[in-house]
C-alpha positions in Angstrom: -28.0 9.0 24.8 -25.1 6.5 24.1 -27.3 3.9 22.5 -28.4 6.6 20.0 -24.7 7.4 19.3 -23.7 4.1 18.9 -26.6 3.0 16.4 -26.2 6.1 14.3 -22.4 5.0 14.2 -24.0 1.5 13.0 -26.1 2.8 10.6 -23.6 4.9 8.9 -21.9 1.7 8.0 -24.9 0.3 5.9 -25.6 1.6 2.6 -29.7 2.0 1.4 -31.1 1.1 -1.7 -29.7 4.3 -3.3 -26.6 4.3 -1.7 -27.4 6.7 0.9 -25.9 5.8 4.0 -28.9 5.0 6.3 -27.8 7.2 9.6 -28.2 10.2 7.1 -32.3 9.5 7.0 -32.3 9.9 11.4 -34.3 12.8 11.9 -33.7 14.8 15.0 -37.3 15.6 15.9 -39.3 12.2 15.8 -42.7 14.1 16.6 -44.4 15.3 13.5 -45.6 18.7 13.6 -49.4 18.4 12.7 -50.2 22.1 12.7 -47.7 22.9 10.2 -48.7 20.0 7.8 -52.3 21.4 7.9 -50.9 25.2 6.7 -48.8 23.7 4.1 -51.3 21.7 2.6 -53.7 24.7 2.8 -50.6 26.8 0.6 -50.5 23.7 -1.8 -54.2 23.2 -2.3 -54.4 27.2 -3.3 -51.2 27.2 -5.2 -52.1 23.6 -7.1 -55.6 26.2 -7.6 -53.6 29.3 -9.0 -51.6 26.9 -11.2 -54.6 24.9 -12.7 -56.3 28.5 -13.4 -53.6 29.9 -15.0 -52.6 26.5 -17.5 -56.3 26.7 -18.0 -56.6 30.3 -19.3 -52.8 29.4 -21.7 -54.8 26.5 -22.8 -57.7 28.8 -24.5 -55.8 30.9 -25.3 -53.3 28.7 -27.3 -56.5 27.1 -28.4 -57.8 30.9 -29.8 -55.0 31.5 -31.2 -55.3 28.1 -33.0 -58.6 29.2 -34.5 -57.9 32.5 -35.6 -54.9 31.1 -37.4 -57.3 27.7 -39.2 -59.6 30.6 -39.5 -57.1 33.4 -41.6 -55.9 29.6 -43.7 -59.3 28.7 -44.5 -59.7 32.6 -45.8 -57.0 32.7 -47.9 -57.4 29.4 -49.3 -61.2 31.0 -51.0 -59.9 34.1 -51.7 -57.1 31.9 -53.7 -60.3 29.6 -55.1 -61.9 32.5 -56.5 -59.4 34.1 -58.3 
């Protein structure tokens, strides 16, 4: 269409906030694809999942190793006491 031509044209003249001009954030597809949004989301939800299982398994096991190593401290420090 020539009205589209001519008001991307426009808009590559005016600058955004960030300096991006504003005919670079016209999308060519206007319709949002629902069905694809759904999957993604789906993806993200069980990767966001994966990810919180596996900081939570480094977290106790940082946290073990923590213990072991207050633990071996706290021996040494008696076995120093009572010699």
């Amino acid at each position: 269409m020539v009205w589209s031509r001519s008001l991307t044209n426009y808009l590559s003249t005016i600058l955004g906030q960030d300096g991006v001009t504003l005919s670079d954030v016209i999308y060519e597809n206007n319709d949002p694809d629902y069905e694809d949004k759904d999957e993604d989301k789906d993806k993200d939800k069980d990767k966001d999942e994966e990810d919180f299982e596996e900081e939570s398994e480094e977290r106790e096991e940082g946290d073990k190793r923590k213990r072991r190593k207050n633990n071996c401290e706290r021996v040494k420090k008696i076995k120093t006491q009572r010699i």
